[in-house]
VMD Tcl script that draws the C-alpha trace (Angstrom):
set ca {
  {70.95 82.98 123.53}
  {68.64 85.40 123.24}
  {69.48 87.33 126.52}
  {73.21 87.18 125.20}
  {72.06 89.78 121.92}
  {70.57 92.33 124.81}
  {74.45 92.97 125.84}
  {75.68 95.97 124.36}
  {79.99 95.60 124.15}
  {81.49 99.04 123.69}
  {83.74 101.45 124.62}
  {83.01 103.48 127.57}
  {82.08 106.63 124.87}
  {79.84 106.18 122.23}
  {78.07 109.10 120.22}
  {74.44 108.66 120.42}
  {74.09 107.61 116.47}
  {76.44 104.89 117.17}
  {74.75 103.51 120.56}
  {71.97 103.65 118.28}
  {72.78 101.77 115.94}
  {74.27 99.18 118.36}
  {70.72 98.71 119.37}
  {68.94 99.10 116.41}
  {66.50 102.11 117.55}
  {66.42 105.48 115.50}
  {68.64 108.09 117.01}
  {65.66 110.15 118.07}
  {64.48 107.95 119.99}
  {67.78 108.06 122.00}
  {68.02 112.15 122.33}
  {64.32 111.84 123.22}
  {65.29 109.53 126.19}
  {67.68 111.63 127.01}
  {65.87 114.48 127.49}
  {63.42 112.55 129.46}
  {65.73 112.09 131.94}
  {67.37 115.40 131.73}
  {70.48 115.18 129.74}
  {70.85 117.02 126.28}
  {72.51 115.37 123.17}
  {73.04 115.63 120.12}
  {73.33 113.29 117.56}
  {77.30 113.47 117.15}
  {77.92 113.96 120.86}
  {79.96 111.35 122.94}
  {77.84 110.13 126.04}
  {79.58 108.87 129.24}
  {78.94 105.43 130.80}
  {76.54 106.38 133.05}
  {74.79 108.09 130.58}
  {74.82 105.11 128.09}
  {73.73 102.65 130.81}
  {70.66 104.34 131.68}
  {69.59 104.70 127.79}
  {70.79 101.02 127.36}
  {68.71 100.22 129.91}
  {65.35 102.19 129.10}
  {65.80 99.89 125.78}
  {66.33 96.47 127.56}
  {69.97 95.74 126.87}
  {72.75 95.72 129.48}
  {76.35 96.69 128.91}
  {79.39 95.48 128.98}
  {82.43 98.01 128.66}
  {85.69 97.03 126.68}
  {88.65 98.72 125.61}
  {89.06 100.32 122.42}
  {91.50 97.61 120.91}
  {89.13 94.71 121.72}
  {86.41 96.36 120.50}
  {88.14 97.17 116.93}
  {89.38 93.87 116.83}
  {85.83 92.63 117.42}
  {84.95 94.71 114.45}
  {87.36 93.92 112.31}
  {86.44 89.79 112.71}
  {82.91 90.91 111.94}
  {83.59 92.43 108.55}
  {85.88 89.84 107.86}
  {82.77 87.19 108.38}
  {80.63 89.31 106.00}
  {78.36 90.46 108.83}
  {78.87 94.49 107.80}
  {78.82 93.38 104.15}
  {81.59 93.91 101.66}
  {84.88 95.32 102.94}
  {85.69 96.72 99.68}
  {86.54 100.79 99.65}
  {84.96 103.12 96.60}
  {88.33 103.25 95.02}
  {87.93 99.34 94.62}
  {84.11 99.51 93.33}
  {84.39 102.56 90.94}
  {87.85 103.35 90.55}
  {89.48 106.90 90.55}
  {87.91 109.74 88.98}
}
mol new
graphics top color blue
foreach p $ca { graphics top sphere $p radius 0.5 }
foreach p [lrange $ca 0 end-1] q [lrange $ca 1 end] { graphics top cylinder $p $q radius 0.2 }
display resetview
């Protein structure tokens, strides 16, 4: 099982803040191995597939690319388990101003 949690599932264009969150690493760790190997980002940027597999795998993981619909569908089961925590918007925590 636990070689099944070092499989990243995602789109084939991630921004670097979001791959890094996927793997749980700080962002600046990903720019920094980026520009070890030659590539500049930023933290909003999109990063192609070849891009991401190389970071993925200076970090251990291997991925897997899906579409966009299976991935938000994936998603949306998640935060309907509870695993991103409450699904509630502001408007239904505070109200309107």
């Amino acid at each position: 099982m636990a070689s099944q949690s070092k499989i990243l599932k995602l789109t084939e264009f991630v921004t670097a803040n979001e791959l890094a969150a996927m793997m749980n690493v700080p962002v600046n760790q990903i720019i920094a191995t980026c520009m070890s190997i030659g590539i500049m980002v930023s933290i909003n940027q999109r990063m192609d597939a070849e891009t991401i597999d190389i970071v993925a795998e200076e970090f251990g993981y291997k991925t897997e690319y899906v579409s966009a619909e299976v991935s938000e569908s994936h998603c949306r089961r998640r935060r309907q388990r509870g695993r991103f925590g409450s699904t509630r918007t502001y408007r239904d925590r505070y109200g309107t101003r």
